[in-house]
C-alpha positions as CSV (number, residue, x, y, z in Angstrom):
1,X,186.0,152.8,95.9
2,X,186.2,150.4,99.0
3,X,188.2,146.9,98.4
4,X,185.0,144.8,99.5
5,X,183.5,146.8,96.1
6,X,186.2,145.8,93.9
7,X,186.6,142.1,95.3
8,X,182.5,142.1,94.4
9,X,182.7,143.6,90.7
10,X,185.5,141.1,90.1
11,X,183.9,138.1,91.8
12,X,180.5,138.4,90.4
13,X,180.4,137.7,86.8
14,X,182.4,133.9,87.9
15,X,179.8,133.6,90.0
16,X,177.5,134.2,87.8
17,X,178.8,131.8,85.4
18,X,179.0,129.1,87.8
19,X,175.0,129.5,89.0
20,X,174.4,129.4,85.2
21,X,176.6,126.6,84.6
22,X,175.1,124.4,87.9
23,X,171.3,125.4,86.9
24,X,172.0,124.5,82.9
25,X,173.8,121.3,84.2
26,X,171.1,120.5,87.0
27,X,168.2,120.9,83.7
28,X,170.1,118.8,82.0
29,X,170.2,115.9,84.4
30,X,166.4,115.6,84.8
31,X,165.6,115.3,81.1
32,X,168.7,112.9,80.5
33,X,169.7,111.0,83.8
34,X,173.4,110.6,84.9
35,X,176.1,111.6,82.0
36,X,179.4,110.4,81.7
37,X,181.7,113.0,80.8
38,X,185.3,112.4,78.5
39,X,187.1,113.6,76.3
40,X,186.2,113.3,72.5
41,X,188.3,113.7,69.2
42,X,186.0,115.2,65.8
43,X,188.1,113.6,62.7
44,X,186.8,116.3,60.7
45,X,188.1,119.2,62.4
46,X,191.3,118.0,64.2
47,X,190.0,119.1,67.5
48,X,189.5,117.1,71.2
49,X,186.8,118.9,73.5
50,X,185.1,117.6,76.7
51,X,181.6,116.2,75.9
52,X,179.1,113.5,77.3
53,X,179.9,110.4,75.6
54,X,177.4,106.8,75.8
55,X,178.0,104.4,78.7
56,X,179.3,101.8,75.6
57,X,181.5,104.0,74.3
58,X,185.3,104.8,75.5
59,X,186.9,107.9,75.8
60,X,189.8,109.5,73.2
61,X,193.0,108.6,74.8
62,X,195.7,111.4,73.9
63,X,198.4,108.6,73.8
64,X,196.7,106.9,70.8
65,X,196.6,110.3,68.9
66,X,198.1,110.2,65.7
67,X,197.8,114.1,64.8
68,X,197.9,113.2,60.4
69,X,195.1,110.5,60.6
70,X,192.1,113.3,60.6
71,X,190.4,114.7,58.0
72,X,191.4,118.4,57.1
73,X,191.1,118.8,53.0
74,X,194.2,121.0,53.1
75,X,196.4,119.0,54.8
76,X,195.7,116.0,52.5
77,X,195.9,118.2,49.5
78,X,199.5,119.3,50.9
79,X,200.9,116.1,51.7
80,X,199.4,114.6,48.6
81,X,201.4,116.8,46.4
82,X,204.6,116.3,48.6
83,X,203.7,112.7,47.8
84,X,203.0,112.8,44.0
């Protein structure tokens, strides 16, 4: 098998991810307009992951992150007892 065959297997399926990624993104764009991308924190989960967020709204900042202030039942449950 000749490099230029193996650099192509290995290179491919990136590339295909990025096409993918640029078309979905490109569709995207002409049924919303311009997107402002940040980082966002769900409360119920206890996760941050990149999404679009509203032109009003602010980003999560990770130095404001207070990692016991979200809403996982088995945490509270645990730290209630330690508590009570």
């Amino acid at each position: 098998m000749s490099a230029q065959l193996i650099a192509a297997i290995v290179v491919l399926p990136f590339a295909g991810a990025f096409i993918y990624a640029a078309i979905h993104e490109y569709l995207r764009y002409k049924s919303d307009g311009r997107a402002n991308y940040g980082l966002v924190f769900d409360d119920e989960t206890g996760t941050s992951y990149v999404s679009s967020i509203a032109e009003d709204d602010t980003g999560y900042d990770p130095e404001d992150f207070d990692p016991g202030n979200y809403n996982d039942p088995e945490t509270r449950s645990d730290r209630e007892e330690e508590k009570g």
